[in-house]
C-alpha positions as CSV (number, residue, x, y, z in Angstrom):
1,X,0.0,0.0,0.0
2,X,1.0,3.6,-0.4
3,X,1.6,5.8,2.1
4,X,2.4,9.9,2.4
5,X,5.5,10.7,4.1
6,X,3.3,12.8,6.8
7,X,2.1,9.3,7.6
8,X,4.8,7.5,7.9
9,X,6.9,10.0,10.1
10,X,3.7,9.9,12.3
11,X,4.1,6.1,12.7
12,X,7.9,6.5,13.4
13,X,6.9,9.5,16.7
14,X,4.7,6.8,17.8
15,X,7.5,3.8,17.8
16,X,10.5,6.3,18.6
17,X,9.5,6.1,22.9
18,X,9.6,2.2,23.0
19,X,13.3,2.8,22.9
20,X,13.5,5.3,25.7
21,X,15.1,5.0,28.9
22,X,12.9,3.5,31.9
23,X,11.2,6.6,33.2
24,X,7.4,7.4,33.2
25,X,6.2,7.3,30.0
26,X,3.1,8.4,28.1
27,X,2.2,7.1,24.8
28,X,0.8,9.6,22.5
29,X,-2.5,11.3,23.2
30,X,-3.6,10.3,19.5
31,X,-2.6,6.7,19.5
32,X,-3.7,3.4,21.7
33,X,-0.9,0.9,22.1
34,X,-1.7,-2.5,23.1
35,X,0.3,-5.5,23.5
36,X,-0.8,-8.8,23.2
37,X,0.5,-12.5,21.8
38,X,-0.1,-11.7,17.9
39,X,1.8,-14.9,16.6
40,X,-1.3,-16.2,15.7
41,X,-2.1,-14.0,12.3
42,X,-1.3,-16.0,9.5
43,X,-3.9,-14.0,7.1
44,X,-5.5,-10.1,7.0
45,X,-7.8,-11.7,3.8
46,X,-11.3,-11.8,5.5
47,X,-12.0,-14.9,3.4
48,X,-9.2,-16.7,5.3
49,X,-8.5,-15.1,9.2
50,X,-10.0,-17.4,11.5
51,X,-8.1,-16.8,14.4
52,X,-8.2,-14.7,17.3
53,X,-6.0,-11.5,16.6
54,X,-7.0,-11.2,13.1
55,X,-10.5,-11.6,13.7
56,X,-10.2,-8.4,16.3
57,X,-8.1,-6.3,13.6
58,X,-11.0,-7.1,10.7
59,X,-13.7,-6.5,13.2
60,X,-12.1,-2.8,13.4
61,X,-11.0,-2.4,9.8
62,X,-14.2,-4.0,8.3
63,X,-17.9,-4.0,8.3
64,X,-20.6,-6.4,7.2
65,X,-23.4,-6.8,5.9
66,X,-25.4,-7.3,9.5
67,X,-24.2,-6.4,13.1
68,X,-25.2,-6.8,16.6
69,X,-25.4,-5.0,19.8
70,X,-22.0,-7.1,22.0
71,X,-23.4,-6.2,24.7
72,X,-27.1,-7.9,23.6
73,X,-26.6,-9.8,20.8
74,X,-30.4,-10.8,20.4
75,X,-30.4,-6.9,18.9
76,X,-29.6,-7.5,15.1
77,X,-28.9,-4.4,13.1
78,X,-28.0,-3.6,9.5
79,X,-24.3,-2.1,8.7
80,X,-23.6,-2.1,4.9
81,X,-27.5,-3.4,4.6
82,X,-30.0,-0.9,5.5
83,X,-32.8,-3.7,5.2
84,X,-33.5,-7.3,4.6
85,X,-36.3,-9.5,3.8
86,X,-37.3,-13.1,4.4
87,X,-38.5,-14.9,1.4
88,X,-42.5,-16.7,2.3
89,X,-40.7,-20.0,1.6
90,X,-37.4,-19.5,3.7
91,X,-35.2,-20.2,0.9
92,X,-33.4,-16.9,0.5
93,X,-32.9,-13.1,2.0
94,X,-32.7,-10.0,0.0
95,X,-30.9,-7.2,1.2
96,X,-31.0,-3.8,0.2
97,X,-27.6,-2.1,0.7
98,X,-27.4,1.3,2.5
99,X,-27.2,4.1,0.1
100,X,-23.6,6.7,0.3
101,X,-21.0,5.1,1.5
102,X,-17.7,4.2,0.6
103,X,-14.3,2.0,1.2
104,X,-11.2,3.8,2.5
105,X,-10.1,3.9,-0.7
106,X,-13.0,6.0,-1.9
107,X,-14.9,3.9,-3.6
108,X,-18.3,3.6,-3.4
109,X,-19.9,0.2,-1.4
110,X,-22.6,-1.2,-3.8
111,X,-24.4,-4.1,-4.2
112,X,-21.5,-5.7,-6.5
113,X,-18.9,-5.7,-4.1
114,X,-21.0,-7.6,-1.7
115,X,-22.0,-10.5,-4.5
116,X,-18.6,-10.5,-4.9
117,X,-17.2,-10.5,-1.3
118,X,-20.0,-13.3,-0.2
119,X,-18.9,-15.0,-3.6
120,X,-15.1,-14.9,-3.5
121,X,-15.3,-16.1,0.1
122,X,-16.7,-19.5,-1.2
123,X,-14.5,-20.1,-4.3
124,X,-11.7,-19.0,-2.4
125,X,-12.5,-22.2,0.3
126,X,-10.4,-21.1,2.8
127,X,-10.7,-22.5,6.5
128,X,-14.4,-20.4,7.3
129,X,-15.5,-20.9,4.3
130,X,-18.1,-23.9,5.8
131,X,-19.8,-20.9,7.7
132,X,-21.1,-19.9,4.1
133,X,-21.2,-23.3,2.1
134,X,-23.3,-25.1,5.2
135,X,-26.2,-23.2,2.9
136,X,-26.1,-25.8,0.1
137,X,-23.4,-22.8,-1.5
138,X,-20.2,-24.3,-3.2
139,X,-17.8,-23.1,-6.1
140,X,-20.2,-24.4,-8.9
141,X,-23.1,-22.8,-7.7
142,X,-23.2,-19.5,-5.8
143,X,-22.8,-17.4,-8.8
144,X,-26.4,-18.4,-9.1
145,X,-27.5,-18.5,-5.2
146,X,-25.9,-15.0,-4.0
147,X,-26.8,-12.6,-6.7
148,X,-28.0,-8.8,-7.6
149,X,-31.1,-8.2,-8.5
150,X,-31.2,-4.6,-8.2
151,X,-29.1,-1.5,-8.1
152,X,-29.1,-1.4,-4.9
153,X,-30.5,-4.9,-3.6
154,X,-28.8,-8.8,-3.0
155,X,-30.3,-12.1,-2.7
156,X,-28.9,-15.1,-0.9
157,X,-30.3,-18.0,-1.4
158,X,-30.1,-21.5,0.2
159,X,-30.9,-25.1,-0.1
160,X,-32.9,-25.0,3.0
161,X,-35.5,-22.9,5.4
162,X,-33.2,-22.8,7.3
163,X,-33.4,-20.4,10.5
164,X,-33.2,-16.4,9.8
165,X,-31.4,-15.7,12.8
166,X,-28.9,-18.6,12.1
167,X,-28.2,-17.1,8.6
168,X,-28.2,-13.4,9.6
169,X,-25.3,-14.7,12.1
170,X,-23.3,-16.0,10.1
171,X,-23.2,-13.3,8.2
172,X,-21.6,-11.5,11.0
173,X,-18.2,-13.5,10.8
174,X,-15.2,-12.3,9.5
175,X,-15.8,-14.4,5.7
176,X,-18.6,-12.6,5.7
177,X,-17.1,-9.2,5.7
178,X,-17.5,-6.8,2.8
179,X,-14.0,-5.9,0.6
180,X,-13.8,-3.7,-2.1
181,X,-14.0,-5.0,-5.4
182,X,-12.4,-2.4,-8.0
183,X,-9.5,-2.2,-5.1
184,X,-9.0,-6.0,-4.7
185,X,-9.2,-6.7,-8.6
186,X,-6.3,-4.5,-9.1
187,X,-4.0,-6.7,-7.6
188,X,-5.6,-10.0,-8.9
189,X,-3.2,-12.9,-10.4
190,X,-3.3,-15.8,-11.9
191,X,-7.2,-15.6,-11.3
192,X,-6.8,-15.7,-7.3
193,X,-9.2,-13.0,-6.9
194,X,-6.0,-10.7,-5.2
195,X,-5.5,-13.3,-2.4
196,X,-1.9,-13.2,-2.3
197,X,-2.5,-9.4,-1.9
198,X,-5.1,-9.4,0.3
199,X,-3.4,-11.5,2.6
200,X,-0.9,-8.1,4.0
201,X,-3.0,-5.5,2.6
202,X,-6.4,-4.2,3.3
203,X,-9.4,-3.2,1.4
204,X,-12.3,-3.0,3.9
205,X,-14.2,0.1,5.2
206,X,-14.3,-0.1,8.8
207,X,-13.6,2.6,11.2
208,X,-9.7,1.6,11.1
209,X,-7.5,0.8,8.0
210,X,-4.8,-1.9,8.1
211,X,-1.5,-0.3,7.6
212,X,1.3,-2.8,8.0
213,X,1.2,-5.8,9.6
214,X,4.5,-7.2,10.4
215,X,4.8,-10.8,11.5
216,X,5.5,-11.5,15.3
217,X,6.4,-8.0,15.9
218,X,3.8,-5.6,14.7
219,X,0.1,-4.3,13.6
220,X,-0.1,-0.8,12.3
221,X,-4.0,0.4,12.3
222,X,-5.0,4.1,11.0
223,X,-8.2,6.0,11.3
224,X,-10.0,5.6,8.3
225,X,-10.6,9.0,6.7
226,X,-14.2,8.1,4.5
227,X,-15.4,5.9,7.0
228,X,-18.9,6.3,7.1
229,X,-20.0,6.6,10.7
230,X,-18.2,8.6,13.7
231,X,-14.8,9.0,13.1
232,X,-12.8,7.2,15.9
233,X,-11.2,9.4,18.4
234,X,-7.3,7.8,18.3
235,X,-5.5,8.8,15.2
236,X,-3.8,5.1,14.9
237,X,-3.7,2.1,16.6
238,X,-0.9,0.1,17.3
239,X,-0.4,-3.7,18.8
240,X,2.8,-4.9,19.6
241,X,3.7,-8.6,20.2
242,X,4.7,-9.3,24.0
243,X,3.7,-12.8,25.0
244,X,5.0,-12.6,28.1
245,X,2.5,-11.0,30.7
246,X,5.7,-10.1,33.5
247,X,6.9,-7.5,30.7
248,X,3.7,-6.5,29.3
249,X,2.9,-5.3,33.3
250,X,6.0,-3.3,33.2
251,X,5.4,-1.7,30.4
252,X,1.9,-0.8,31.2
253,X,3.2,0.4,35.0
254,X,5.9,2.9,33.0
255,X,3.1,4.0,30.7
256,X,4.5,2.7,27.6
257,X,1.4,0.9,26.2
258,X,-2.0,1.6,27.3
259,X,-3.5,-2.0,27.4
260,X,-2.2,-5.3,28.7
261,X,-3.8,-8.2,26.7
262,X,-2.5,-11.3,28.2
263,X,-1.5,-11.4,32.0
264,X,-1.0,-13.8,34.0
265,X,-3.0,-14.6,37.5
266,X,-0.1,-12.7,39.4
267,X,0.2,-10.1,36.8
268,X,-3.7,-9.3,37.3
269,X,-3.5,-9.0,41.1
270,X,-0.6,-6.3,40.9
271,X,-2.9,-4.4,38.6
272,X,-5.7,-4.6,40.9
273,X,-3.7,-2.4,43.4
274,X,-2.1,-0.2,41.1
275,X,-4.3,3.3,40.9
276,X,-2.9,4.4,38.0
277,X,-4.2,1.3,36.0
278,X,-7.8,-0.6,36.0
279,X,-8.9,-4.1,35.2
280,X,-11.7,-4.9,32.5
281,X,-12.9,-8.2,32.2
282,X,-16.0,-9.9,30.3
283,X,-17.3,-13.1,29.8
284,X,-16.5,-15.1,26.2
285,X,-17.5,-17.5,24.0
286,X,-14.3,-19.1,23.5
287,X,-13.3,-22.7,24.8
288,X,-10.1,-24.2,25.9
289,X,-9.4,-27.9,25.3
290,X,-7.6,-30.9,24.2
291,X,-7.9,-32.8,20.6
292,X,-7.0,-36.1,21.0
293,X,-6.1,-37.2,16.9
294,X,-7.9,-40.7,16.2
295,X,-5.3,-41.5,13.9
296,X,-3.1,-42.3,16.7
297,X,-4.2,-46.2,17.4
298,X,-4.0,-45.8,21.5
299,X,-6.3,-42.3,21.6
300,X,-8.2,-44.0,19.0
301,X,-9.7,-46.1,22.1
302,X,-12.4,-45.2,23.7
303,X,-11.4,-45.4,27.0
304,X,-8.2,-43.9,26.2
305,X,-10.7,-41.4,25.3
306,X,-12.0,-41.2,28.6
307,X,-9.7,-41.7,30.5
308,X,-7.7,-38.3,29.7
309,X,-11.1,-36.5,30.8
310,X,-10.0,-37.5,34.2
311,X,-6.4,-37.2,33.8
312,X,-7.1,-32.8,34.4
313,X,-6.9,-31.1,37.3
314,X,-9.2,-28.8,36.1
315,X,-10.0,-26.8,39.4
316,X,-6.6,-26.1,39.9
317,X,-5.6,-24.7,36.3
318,X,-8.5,-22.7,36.7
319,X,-7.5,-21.4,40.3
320,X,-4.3,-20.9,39.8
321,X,-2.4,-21.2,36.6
322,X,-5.7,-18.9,35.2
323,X,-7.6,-17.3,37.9
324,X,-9.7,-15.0,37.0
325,X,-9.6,-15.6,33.4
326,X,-11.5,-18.9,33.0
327,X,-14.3,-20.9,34.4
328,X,-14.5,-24.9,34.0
329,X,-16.4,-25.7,31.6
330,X,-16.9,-29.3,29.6
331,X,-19.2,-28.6,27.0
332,X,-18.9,-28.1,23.6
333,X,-21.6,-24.4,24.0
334,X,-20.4,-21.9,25.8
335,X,-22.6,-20.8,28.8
336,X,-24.9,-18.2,27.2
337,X,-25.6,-20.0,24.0
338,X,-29.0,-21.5,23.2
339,X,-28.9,-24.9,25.2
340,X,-25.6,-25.0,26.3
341,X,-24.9,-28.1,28.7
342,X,-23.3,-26.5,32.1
343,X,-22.8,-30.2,33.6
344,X,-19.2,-30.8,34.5
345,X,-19.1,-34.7,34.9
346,X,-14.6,-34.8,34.7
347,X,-12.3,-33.9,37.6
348,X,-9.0,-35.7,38.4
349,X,-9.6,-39.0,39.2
350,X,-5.8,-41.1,38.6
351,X,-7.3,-44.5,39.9
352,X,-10.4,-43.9,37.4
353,X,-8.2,-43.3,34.6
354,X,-5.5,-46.3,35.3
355,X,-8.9,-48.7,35.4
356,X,-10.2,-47.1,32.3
357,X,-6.2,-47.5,30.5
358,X,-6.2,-51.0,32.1
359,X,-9.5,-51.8,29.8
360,X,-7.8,-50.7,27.2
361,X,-5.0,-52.5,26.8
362,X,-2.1,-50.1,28.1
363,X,-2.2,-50.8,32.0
364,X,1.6,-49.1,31.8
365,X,0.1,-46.0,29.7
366,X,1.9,-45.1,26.1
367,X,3.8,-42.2,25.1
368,X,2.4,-39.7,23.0
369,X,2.9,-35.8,21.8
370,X,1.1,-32.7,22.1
371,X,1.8,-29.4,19.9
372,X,1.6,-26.1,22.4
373,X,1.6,-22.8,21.5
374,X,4.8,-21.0,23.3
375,X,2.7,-18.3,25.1
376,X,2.9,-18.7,28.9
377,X,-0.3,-19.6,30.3
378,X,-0.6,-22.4,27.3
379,X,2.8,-24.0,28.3
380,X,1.4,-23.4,31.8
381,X,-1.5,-25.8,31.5
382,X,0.1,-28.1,29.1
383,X,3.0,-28.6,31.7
384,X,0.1,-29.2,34.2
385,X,-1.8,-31.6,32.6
386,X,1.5,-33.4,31.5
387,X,2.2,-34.0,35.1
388,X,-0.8,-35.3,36.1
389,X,-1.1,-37.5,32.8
390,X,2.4,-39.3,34.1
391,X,0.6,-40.2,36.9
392,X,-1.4,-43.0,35.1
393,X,1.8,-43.7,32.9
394,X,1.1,-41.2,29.7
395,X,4.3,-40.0,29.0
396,X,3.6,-36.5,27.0
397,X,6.2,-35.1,25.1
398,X,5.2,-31.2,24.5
399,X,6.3,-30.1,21.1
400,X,6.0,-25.7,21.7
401,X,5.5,-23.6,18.8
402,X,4.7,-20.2,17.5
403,X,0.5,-19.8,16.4
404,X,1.2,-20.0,12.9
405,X,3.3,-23.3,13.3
406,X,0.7,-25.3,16.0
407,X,-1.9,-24.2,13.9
408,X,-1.2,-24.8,10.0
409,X,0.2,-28.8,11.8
410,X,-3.0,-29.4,13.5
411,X,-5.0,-27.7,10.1
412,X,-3.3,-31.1,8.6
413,X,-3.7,-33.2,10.8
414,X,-0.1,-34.4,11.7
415,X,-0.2,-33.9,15.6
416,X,-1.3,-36.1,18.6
417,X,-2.5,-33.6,20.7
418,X,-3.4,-30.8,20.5
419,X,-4.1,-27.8,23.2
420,X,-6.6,-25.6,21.6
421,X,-8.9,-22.2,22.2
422,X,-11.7,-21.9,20.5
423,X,-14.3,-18.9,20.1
424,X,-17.5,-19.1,18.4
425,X,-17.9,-17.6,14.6
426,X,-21.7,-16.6,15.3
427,X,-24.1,-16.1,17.9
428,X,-26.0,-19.3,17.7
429,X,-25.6,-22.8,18.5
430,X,-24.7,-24.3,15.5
431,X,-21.5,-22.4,15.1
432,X,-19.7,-25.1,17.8
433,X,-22.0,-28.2,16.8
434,X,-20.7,-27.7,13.5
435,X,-17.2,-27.7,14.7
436,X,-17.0,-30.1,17.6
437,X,-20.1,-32.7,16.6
438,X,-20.0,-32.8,13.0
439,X,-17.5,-34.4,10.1
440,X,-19.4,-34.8,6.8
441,X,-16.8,-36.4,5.0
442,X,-13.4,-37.8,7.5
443,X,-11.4,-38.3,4.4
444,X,-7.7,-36.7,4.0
445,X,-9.1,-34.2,1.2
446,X,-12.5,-33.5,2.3
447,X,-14.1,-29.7,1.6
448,X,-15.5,-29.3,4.9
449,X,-12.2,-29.8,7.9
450,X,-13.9,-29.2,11.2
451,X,-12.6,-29.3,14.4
452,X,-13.9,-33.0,14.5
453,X,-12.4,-33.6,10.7
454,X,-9.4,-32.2,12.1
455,X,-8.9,-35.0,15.0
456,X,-9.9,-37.5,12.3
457,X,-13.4,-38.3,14.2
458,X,-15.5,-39.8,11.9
459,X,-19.1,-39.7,13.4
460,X,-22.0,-39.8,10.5
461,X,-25.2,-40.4,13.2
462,X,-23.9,-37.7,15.4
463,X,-23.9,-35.2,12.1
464,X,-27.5,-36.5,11.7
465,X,-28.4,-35.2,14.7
466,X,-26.8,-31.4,14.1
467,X,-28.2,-31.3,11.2
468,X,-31.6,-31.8,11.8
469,X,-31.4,-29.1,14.8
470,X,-30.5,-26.8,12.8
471,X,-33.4,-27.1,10.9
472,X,-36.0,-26.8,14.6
473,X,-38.0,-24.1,14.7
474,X,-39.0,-24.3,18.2
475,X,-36.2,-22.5,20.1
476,X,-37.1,-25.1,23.2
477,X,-37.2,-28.5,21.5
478,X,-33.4,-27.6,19.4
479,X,-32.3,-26.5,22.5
480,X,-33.1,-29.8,24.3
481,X,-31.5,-31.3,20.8
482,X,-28.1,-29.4,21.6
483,X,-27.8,-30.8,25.2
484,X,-28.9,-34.2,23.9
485,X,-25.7,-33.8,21.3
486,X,-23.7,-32.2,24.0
487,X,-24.0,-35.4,26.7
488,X,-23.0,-38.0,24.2
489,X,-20.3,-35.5,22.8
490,X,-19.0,-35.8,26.9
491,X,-18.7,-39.1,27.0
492,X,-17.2,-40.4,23.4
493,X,-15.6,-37.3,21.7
494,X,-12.0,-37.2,21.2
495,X,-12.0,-33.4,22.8
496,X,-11.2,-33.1,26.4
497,X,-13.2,-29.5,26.8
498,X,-11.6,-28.1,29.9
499,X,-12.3,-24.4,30.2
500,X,-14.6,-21.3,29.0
501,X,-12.5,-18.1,28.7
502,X,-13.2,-14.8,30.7
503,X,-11.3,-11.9,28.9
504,X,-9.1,-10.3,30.7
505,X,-7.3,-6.8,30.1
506,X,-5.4,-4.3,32.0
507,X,-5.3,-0.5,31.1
508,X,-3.9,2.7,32.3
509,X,-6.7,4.7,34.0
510,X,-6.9,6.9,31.3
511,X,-8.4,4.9,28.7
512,X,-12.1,4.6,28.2
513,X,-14.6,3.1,25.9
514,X,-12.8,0.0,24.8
515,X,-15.9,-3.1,24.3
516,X,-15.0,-6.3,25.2
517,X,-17.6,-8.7,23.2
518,X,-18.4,-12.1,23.6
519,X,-16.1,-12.5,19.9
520,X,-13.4,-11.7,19.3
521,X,-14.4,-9.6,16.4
522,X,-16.4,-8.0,18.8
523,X,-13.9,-6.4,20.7
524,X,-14.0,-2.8,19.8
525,X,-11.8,0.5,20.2
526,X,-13.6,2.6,17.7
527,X,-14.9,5.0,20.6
528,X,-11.8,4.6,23.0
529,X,-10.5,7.8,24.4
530,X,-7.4,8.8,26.4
């Protein structure tokens, strides 16, 4: 991208105090500097981020079509749609696209860029792709089921009735989000619809613009001058990769960043009693947990299965290695979902677990590996659960890694284990069914690579039963289907679900108006002030 030199000597001021000697600083008045693990981006491209930290950077740099209120996300509102309408027989929704606005680049938002946003997204068949295709929508077809049928208005259309709200919520993930066409297509090659561009640059039209993203070191956001509602009070935004929470508290005592996105336990209490620094902390959607690969013939047994449910001291992670940041949880649906199972069956039971190994075969356990991202509460519980895994004989070997290296292994399916967080793409139920309890097709190439694909689950009755309720229109009787899914998902899953994730930052006193959502792409500083 191409950038003034007024710009760029304005993102130099802001870097040139991270140098400076320790004394009190103050980051600029204009700028918000947060630090954060980051090692997870692999991808800016909308059609492709699906994890956490790109999923916050597009939910600041883009918009879609729909929105919701984080705070009450049963309050749907349009954002590039001004309008929509349900079709008598449920099979599609036309939206009508708000009139006068425009992409940082100055192009105008019409109708056309979001048939070809919606469409790209599913030729492109990048990892949340699914969250578009589970509509009967593939390659071959949705140049025929999302299309324009007026200057101004869109039609989606699916192979099923399938439930507004569950369609209008999907439509809120980051695949979902609009890009500019005219912008995009400039940069296209080799007909890939200006991925490889797309994939560092930004074309969006969201309150910030993506200025530089610089791998396991920095992201760069600017205000966006044509964006089309209230111009966000900080000039720029910067994150800067600190994994560790020790030095992310120092710098946040000494006033060199503004926000603390990771701490630790101990970090959080030191911030409690600091006056010149607050704590804000909301509840989220996202789940921690283990993925137990069934390609591996000994967690390929059921009781192997079930006996690492019992091999985690789950109270104790959560009281000490995370306090404050997590509750135990074993379900697949976050508390606050439609029918989310609260039940919490596991807790660490060695003698259970040895009988349970016994009947499998391996009275003296078996070694086996698990991939672990390097940040410090991740080793933290991976070194606890190894320990309490050698009681009954597992030997774990942990294999650490940066984001990008855990995740594009367990994306292939060439780990053991794997320690995993995962946040909900949508506001509704079926965005973790479809992860955790469904694999369409287990083999090595299939189009659809769930969570479940992922650990090489193959479970065809169990997809039965999330796919019919996702079709129940009585909001009682499919959530009674969910818990139903959810018990037998307990007992026989490979997936030891351990924990549900309670956001956690620290900030100078200072700053205000920063939303934590129950996404990730939620999380908001558009309003933030200093």
């Amino acid at each position: 991208m191409h950038h003034s030199r007024k710009l760029l000597a304005a993102t130099v001021a802001a870097f040139a105090f991270f140098s400076a000697p320790a004394v009190k600083a103050e980051t600029p008045p204009d700028t918000l500097i947060q630090a954060w693990a980051i090692d997870d981006i692999i991808s800016l491209d909308p059609a492709e981020i699906f994890e956490f930290t790109a999923s916050e950077i597009a939910g600041n740099s883009y918009e879609g079509l729909i929105g919701y209120d984080p705070m009450d996300v049963t309050k749907i509102y349009g954002k590039i749609a001004e309008s929509w309408e349900v079709a008598e027989d449920g099979m599609s929704i036309t939206f009508k696209i708000r009139p006068g606005r425009t992409f940082a680049s100055g192009n105008p938002i019409t109708a056309e860029d979001v048939v070809f946003s919606l469409t790209r997204a599913v030729k492109l068949d990048k990892s949340p792709a699914f969250i578009l295709t589970q509509f009967g929508l593939n390659a071959d077809n949705v140049d025929h089921m999302v299309v324009q049928t007026g200057e101004d208005t869109v039609q989606f259309k699916m192979d099923k009735p399938y439930a507004p709200t569950l369609v209008l919520y999907c439509l809120t993930a980051t695949v979902g989000f609009i890009v500019d066409k005219k912008l995009v297509m400039e940069h296209e090659a080799n007909g890939d619809f200006g991925y490889e561009w797309l994939k560092t640059n930004y074309a969006g039209s969201g309150p910030f613009t993506i200025r530089e993203w610089r791998a396991n070191e920095t992201v760069v956001m600017e205000r966006n001058p044509n964006y089309s509602g209230d111009a966000p009070p900080m000039a720029r935004v910067i994150y800067r990769h600190i994994p560790e929470g020790a030095t992310q508290r120092l710098l946040l005592e000494q006033g060199d960043i503004d926000i603390a996105r990771s701490l630790g336990a101990e970090e959080i209490d030191a911030v409690r009693a600091n006056p010149d620094l607050k704590i804000m902390e909301g509840p989220k959607g996202s789940i921690y947990y283990l993925g137990l690969n069934q390609k591996n013939e000994n967690l390929a047994k059921p009781e192997v299965r079930q006996a690492m449910k019992y091999l985690v001291d789950y109270q104790a992670i959560a009281d000490t290695i995370m306090k404050g940041k997590v509750t135990v949880h074993q379900a697949f649906l976050p508390k606050g979902f439609l029918g989310a199972l609260e039940d919490t069956p596991f807790s660490l039971d060695v003698a259970k677990a040895k009988e349970l190994l016994a009947a499998a075969g391996l009275p003296d356990g078996f070694s086996v590996t698990m991939d672990t991202r390097n940040t410090p509460e991740i080793t933290g519980i991976a070194q606890a659960i190894q320990q309490t895994m050698g009681e009954a004989g597992i030997k774990m070997e942990l294999i650490p890694g940066d984001g990008q290296q855990t995740l594009t292994k367990y994306r292939a399916r060439n780990h053991d284990i794997y320690i995993g967080r995962w946040g909900p793409d949508y506001q509704d139920p079926h965005t973790n069914a479809d992860t955790f309890a469904r694999n369409p097709d287990n083999s090595d190439d299939a189009a659809s690579k769930p969570l479940a694909w992922r650990n090489a689950w193959d479970i065809p009755e169990m997809t039965k039963k999330a796919d019919a309720a996702v079709l129940e229109a009585d909001a009682e009787k499919r959530a009674e289907m969910y818990r139903e899914i959810q018990r037998e998902h307990q007992e026989t899953s490979p997936f030891v679900i351990m924990f549900q994730e309670i956001e956690v930052s620290a900030m100078r006193s200072n700053v205000n108006g920063f939303v934590v959502g129950p996404s990730f792409n939620d999380n908001s500083y558009a309003h933030v002030t200093k």
